[in-house]
C-alpha positions in Angstrom: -49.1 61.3 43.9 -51.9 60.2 46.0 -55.0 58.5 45.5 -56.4 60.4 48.6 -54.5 63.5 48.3 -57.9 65.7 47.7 -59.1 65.3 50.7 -61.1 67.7 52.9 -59.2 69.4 56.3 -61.2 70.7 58.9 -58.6 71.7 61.8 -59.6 72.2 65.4 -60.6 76.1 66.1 -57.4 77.3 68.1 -55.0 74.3 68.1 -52.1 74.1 65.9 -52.8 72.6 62.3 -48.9 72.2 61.5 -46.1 71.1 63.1 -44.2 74.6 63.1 -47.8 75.5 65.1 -46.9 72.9 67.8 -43.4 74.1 68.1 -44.6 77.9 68.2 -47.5 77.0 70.6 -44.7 75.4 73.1 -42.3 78.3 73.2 -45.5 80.5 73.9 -47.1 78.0 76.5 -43.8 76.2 78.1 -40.4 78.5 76.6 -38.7 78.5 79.9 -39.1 74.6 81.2 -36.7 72.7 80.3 -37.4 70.3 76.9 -34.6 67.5 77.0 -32.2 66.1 79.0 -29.1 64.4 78.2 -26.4 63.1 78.8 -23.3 65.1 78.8 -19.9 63.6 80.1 -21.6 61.7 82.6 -23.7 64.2 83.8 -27.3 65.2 83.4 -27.9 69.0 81.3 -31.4 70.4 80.3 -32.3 72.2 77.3 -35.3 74.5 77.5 -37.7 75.0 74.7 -36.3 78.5 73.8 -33.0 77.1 73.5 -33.8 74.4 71.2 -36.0 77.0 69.0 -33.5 79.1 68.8 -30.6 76.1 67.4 -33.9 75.5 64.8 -33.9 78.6 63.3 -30.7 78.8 62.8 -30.8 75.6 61.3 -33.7 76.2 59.2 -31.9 79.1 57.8 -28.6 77.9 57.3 -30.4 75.5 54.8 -32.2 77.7 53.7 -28.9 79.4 52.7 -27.5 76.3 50.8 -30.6 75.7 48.7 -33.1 74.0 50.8 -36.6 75.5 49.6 -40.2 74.5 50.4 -41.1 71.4 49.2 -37.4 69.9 49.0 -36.6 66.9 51.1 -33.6 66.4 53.8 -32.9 62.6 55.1 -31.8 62.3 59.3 -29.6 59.5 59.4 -29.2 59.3 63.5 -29.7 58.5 67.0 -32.3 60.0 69.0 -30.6 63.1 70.6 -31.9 67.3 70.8 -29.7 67.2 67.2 -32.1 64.7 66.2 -35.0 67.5 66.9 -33.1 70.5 65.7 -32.5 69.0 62.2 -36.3 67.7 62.0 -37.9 70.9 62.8 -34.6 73.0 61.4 -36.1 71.1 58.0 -39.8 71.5 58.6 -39.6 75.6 58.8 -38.0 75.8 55.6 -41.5 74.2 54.7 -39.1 71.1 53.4 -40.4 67.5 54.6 -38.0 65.3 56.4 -37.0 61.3 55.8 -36.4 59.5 58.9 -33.6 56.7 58.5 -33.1 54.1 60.8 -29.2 54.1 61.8 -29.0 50.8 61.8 -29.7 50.1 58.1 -26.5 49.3 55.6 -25.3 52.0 53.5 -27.0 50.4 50.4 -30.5 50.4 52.3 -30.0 54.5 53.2 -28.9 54.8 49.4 -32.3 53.4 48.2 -34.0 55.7 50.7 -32.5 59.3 49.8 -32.1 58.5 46.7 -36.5 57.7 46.2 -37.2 60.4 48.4 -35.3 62.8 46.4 -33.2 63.9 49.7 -31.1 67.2 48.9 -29.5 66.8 52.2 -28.6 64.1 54.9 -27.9 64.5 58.5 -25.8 62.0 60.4 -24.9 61.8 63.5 -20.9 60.8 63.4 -18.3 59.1 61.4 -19.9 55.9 61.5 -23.1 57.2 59.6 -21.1 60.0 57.4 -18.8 57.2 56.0 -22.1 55.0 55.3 -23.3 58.0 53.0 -19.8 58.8 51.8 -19.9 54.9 50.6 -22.8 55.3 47.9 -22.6 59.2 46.7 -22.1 58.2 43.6 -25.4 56.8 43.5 -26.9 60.1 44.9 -26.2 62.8 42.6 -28.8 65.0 43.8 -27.1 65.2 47.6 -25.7 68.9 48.1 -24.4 68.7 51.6 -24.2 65.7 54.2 -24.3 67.4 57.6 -23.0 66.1 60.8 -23.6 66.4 64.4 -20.5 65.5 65.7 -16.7 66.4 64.9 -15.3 64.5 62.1 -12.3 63.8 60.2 -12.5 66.0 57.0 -10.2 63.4 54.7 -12.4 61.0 54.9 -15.0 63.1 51.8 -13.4 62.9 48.7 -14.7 66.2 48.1 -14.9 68.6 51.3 -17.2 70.7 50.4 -20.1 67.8 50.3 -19.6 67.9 54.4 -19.9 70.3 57.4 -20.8 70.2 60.7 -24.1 70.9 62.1 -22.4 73.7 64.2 -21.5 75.7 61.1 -24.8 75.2 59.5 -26.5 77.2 62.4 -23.6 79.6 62.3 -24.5 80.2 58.6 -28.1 80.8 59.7 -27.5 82.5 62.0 -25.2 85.4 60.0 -28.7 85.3 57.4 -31.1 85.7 60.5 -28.7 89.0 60.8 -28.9 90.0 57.3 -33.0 89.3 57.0 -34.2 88.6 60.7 -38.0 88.3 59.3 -36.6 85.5 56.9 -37.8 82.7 59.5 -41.1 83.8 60.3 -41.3 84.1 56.5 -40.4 80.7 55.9 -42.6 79.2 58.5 -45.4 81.6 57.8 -45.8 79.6 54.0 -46.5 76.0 55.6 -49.8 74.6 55.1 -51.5 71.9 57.3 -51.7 69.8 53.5 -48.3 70.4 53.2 -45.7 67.2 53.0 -43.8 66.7 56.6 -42.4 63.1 56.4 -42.0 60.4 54.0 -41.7 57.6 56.5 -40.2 54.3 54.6 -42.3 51.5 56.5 -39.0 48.8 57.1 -41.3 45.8 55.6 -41.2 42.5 57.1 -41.4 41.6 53.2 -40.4 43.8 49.9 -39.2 47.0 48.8 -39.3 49.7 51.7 -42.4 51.8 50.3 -42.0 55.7 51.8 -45.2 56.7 53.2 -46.6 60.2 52.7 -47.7 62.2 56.1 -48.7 65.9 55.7 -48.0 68.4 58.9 -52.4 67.6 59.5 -51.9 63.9 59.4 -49.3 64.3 62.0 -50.6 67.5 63.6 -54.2 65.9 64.2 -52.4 63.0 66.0 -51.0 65.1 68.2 -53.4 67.4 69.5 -56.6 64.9 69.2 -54.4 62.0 71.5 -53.0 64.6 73.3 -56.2 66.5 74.6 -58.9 63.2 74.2 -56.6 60.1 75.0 -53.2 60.5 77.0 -53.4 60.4 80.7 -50.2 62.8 80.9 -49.8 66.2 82.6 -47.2 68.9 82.5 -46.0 67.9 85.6 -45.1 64.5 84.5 -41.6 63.4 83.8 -40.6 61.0 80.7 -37.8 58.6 80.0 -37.2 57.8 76.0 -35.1 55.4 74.5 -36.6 54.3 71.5 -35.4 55.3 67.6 -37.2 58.8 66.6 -36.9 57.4 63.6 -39.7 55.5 64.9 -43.0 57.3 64.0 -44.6 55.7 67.6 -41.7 57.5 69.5 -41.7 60.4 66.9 -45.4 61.1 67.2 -44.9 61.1 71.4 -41.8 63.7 71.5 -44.4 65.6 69.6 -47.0 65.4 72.5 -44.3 65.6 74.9 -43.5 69.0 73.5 -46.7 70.4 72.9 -48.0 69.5 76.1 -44.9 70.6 77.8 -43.6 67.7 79.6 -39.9 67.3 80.0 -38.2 64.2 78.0 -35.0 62.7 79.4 -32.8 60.6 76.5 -31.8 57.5 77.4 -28.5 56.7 76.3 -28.7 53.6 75.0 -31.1 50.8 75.4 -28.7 49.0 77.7 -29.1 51.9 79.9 -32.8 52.2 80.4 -32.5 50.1 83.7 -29.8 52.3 85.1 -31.8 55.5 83.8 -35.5 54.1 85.2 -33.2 54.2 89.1 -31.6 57.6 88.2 -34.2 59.5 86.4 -37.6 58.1 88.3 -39.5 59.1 85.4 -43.7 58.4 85.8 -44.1 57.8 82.5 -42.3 56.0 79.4 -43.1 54.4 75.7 -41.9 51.2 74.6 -42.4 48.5 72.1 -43.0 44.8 74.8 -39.4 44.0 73.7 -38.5 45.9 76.2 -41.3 45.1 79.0 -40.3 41.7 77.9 -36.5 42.4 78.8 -37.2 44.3 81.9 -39.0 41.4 83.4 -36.4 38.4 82.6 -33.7 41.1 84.4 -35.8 41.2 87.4 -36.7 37.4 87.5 -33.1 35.9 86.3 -31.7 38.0 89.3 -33.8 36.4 91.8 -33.8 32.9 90.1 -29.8 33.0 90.2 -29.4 33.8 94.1 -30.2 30.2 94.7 -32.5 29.1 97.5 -34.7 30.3 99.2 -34.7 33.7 97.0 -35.5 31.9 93.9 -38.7 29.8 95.3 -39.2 33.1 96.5 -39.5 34.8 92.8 -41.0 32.2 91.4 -44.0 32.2 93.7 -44.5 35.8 93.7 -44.2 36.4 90.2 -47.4 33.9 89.9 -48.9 34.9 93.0 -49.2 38.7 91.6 -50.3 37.5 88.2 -52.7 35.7 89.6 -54.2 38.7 91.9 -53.7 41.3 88.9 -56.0 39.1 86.5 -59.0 39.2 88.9 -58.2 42.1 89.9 -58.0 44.0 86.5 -61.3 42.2 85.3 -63.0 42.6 88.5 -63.4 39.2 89.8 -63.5 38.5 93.9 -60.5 37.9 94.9 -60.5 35.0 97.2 -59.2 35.8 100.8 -56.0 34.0 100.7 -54.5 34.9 97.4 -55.6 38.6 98.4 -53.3 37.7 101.7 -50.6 36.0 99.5 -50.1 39.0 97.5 -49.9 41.4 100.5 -47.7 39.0 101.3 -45.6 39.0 97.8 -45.9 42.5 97.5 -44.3 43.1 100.4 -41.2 40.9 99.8 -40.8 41.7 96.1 -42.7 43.9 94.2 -42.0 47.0 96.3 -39.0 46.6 96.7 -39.0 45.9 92.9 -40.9 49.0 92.2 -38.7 51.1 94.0 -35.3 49.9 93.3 -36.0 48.8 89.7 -38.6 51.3 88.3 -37.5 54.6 90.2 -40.3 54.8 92.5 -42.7 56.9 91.0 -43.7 55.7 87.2 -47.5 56.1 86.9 -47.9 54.5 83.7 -46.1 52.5 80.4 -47.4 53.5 77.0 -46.5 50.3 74.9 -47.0 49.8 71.0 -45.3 48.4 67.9 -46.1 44.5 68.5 -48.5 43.0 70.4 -48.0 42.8 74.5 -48.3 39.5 76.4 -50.9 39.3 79.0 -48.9 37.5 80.9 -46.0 40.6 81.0 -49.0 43.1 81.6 -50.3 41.5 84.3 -46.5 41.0 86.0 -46.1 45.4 85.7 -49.6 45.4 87.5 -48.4 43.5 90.0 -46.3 45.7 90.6 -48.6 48.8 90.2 -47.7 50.0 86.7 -50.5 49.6 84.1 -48.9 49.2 80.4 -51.6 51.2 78.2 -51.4 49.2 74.9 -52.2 51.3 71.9 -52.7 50.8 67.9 -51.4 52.2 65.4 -48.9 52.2 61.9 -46.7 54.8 60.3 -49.6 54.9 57.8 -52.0 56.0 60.3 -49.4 58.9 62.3 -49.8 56.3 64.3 -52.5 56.6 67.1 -55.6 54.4 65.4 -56.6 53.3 69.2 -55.3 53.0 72.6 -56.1 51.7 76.1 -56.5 54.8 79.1 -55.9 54.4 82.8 -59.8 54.8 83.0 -60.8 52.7 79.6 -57.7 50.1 80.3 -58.1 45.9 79.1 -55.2 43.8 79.1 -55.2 42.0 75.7 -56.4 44.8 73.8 -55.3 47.6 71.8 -58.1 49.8 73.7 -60.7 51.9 72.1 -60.9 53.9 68.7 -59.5 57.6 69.3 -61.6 60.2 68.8 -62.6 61.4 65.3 -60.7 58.7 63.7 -62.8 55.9 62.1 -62.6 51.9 62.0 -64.3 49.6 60.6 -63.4 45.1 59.9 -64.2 44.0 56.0 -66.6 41.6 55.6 -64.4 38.7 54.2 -61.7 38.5 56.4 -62.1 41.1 59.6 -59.1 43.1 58.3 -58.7 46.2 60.3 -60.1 49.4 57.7 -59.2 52.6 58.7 -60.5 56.0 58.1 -59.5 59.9 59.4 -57.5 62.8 59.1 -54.7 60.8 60.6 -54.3 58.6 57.4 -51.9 59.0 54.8 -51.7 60.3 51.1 -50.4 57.6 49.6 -47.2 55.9 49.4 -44.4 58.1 47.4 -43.7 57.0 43.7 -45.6 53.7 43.9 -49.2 54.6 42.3 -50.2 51.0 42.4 -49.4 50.4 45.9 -51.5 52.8 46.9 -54.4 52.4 44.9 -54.0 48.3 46.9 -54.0 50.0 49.8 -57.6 51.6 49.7 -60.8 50.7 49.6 -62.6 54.2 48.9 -61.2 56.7 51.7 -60.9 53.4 53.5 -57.5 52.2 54.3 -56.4 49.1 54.9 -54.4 48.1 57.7 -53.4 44.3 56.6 -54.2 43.7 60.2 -57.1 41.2 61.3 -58.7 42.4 64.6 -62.0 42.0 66.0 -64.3 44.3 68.9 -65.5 43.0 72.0 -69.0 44.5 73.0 -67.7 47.3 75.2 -65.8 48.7 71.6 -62.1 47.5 72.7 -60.3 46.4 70.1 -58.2 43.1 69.3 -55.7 42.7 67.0 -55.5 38.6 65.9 -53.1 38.5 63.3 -51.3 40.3 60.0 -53.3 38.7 57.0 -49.6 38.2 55.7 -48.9 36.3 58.1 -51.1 34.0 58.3 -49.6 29.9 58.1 -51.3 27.0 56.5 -51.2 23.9 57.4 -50.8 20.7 55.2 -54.2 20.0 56.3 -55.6 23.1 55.0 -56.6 25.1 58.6 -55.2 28.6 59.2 -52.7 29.5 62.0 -52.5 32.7 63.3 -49.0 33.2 65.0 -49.1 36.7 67.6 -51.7 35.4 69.6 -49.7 32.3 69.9 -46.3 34.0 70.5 -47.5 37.0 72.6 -48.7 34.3 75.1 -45.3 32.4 74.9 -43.5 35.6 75.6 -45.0 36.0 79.1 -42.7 33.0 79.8 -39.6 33.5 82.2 -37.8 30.7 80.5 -38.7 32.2 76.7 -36.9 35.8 75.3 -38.0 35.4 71.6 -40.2 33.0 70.0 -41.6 32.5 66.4 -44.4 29.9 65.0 -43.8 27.6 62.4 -45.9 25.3 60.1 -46.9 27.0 57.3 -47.9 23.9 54.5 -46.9 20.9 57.8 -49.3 18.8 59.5 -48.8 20.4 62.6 -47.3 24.1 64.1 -44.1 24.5 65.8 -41.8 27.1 67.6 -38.0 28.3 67.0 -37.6 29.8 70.9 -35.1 31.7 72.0 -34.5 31.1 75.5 -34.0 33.5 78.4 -30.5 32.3 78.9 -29.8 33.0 82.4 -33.1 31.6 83.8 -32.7 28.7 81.9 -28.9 28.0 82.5 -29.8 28.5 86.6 -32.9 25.5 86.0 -30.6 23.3 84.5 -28.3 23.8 87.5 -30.8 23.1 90.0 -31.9 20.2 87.9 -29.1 18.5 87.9 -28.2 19.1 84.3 -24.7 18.9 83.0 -23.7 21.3 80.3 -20.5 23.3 78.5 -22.0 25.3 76.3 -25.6 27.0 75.5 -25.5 24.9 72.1 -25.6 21.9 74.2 -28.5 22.7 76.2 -30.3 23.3 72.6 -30.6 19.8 72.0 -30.8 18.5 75.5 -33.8 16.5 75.4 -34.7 17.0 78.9 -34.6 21.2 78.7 -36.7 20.3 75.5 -39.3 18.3 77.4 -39.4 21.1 80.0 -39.9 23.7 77.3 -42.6 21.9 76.0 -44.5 21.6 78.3 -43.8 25.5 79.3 -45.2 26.0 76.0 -48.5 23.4 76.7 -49.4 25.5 79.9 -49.4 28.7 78.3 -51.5 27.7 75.2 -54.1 25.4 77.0 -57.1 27.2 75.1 -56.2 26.2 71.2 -57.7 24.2 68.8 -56.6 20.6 68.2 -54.8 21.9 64.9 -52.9 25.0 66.4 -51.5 23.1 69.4 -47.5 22.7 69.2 -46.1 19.9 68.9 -42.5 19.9 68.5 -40.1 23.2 70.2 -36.6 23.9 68.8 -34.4 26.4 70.5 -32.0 28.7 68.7 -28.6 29.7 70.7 -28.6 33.5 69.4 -31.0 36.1 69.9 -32.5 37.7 66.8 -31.4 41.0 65.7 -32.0 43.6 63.5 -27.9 43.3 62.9 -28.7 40.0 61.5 -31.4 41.0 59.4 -33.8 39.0 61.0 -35.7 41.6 63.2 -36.8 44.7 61.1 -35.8 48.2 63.3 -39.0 48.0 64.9 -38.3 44.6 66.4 -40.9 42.6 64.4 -39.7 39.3 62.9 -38.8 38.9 59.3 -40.1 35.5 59.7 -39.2 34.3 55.7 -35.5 35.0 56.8 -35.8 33.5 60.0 -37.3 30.6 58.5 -34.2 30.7 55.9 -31.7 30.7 58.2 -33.0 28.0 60.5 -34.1 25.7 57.8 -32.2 22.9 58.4 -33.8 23.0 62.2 -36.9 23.5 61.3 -36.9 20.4 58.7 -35.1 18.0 61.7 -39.0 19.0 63.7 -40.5 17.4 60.9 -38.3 14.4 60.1 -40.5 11.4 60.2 -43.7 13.1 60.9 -45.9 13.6 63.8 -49.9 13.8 63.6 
């Protein structure tokens, strides 16, 4: 199964070595505080630690009770909720490993998934999911039971007895904890640290999903070595999540969060982070910069659309604080009057954003999943929230490196974690990992994993490089990498990640692979840009016709020239075409972790992207 699966485990004396160990070390250490918080009809309700133990071993033994045996697997097909955490550990105790599935995939995409990872069981979280599983069964003839959270209309199986609720599953475990109440500890008592916990299918930017192979150590050692070496939280600490647990970033954190005993709050949807930030006031929250990047075009677009003098106002200060948070953050002198100038803009915007925006009391922003713009981490500093970027893939469970409040540099992924190894190859830097963090192998594909080693070395497919005080840079994805006609290599994130830290830009993506020159597809930051070419004088009916408006073209590429004044001759952008519609993950153009899919991108935009080139440009 694994072309690293013999390796040696040396746990850490007294911490947990499994993931039933985190759980168990939790109840012990925090049972009483209150786990998750959720919404419920509008309203705010907690969930302590004992309570949602006590849903997980009913749940482990109610599968249990319909055939799910150590070793098995069980698919969750939902959105993050305490159901969500119930079904993952409810599977883990039966010493079963669980398959995360992104809810946003098509029913033929979850097909390929259970079906590979063998899943006995799925668990969904309503009709909308049930009927996607209901849809390829007949492809699935090794599924016993499809469980949901929610309520659900029973006609809609063709055969009922494939479906129940996840209410009656606990109530069938808990009639067997009655029967045989040492059952659970049992069950739990039999998982090993080498033991399987996930098969996490990567999404793939290119291919066949491949499902990667985490044991409870891979994940368990990420936890506890992050937890006690490199996160700056405390128990007193509040957190606000909104991201996909299906995420192995977000995943990994509600593991810290629970073993170090710090109270999650569940956003309820992305479009309600702002309003949660104001209502919760957490002090600390993950993201991917999708997000950072959204927050910041809110706040700007509302003070560039209340007209004058607010949105001179905005403008100034948002440059004004970068400006004071780059010397600041590398410890430059700050001249007198840009320190004044910032007092100033602080004053007028950035505490008042802080407070009305953020909550008032966030200490710090945990981002990861793409690279971060320095230009968006230098706008939170402004304001007096550091954004601690970190490193990491679902290969690696994740944490490979992160930036601390102590050991922080904007631009970088931050510094190798402890007892986890890196090293660059020789021929083209590519980022080589090595630890008890890494995984197995990749499940059913032999091949693929042998690729993906190099000895116990594995390898990343990300280019990065060190500076001398060991913080580490991540250039590019070797994958990724364009060529151009002329035979010089591009590497696109660098290129976008500074473009994002435009007001006027929401999305970007680099063209020019086998042209003379490079290009960008941007998609614009509607509001700030409809509110320029208002105060510009520019005429328009639609957002299409602002696409091709040659002076909003001009403007943007020049936005583009002044945030990319350091490349070479041959990486400098020369023609910008904007795209009316955001990219999605609906549209197939975003994978669920928000990274482009940048041969389908190109695909759909084709006919774009050859007008940029029409005639030629040197």
């Amino acid at each position: 199964m694994s072309a690293t699966a013999m390796r040696e485990i040396k746990t850490f004396p007294g911490k947990p070595s499994t993931l039933i160990q985190v759980l168990q070390y939790a109840l012990e250490k925090h049972g009483k505080k209150a786990a998750f918080h959720y919404k419920q009809a509008g309203k705010w309700t907690s969930v302590s630690y004992q309570d949602v133990a006590q849903r997980i071993r009913y749940v482990a033994l109610g599968l249990n009770k319909i055939g799910i045996n150590h070793g098995d697997r069980v698919s969750v097909m939902a959105e993050s909720c305490v159901d969500w955490i119930v079904a993952d550990f409810g599977s883990l105790s039966t010493g079963a490993a669980d398959v995360p599935i992104y809810p946003t995939l098509t029913p033929k995409q979850a097909a390929y998934i259970i079906k590979d990872s063998g899943s006995q069981v799925v668990f969904v979280s309503d009709e909308k999911q049930l009927k996607k599983v209901l849809e390829v069964t007949d492809e699935l003839p090794q599924l016993k039971k499809i469980v949901v959270f929610e309520k659900y209309n029973p006609s809609l199986a063709k055969n009922p007895d494939l479906v129940m609720q996840l209410k009656d599953l606990e109530e069938l475990g808990k009639s067997l904890d009655k029967e045989q109440p040492q059952l659970y500890e049992q069950l739990t008592g039999k998982i090993q640290p080498k033991d399987l916990a996930t098969l996490i299918y990567t999404s793939g930017t290119t291919g066949e999903p491949k499902g990667v192979i985490l044991t409870h150590w891979n994940l368990t050692f990420n936890v506890v070595n992050t937890a006690d070496e490199s996160l700056d939280f405390t128990d007193e600490d509040c957190s606000l999540s909104f991201l996909p647990f299906s995420h192995v970033f977000e995943r990994a954190v509600v593991y810290s969060l629970i073993y170090m005993g710090i109270g999650m709050y569940l956003s309820e949807s992305i479009e309600a982070v702002g309003a949660n930030l104001v209502d919760v006031r957490p002090t600390i929250m993950t993201s991917v910069p999708r997000m950072f990047e959204k927050i910041m075009a809110k706040i700007t677009e509302q003070g560039m659309t209340a007209g004058f003098p607010k949105a001179n106002i905005v403008r100034w200060a948002v440059e004004i604080g970068r400006q004071w948070a780059k010397m600041n953050h590398r410890g430059e002198s700050i001249p007198f009057f840009l320190d004044f100038q910032y007092k100033l803009a602080k004053a007028l915007f950035y505490d008042k954003l802080y407070n009305e925006k953020m909550g008032g009391r966030v200490r710090l922003f945990l981002s990861g999943g793409a690279p971060l713009a320095d230009d968006i981490a230098y706008f939170f500093l402004a304001m007096g929230i550091p954004i601690l970027q970190g490193y990491g893939l679902s290969e690696t469970s994740p944490v490979v490196s992160i930036n601390t409040l102590k050991d922080n540099r904007v631009g970088s992924v931050g510094k190798v974690v402890k007892n986890v190894e890196v090293k660059l190859s020789e021929q083209d830097s590519e980022i080589w990992v090595r630890g008890p963090n890494v995984l197995q192998g990749y499940y059913n594909k032999p091949q693929e994993t042998s690729k993906a080693f190099e000895g116990e070395w594995f390898k990343t497919g990300d280019v990065g490089k060190f500076d001398k005080e060991g913080f580490l840079y991540i250039t590019d994805r070797i994958k990724e990498l364009l060529k151009t006609s002329g035979g010089k290599y591009l590497a696109p994130q660098p290129i976008e990640s500074a473009l994002k830290g435009s007001m006027y830009i929401a999305q970007v993506m680099l063209v020019g692979d086998n042209k003379k020159f490079p290009s960008v597809l941007v998609v614009p930051n509607w509001e700030t840009m409809e509110n320029y070419a208002k105060s510009s004088g520019i005429s328009f009916s639609s957002r299409k016709e602002l696409c091709s408006n040659s002076q909003i073209l001009d403007m943007m590429l020049k936005e583009v020239s002044r945030l990319t004044p350091d490349l070479a001759q041959y990486e400098k952008i020369k023609k910008v075409a904007l795209i009316e519609n955001e990219f999605t993950v609906e549209n197939g153009e975003l994978t669920p972790t928000m990274k482009v899919k940048r041969r389908i991108i190109e695909d759909h935009y084709k006919d774009l992207i050859d007008k940029m080139y029409e005639g030629g440009k040197d």
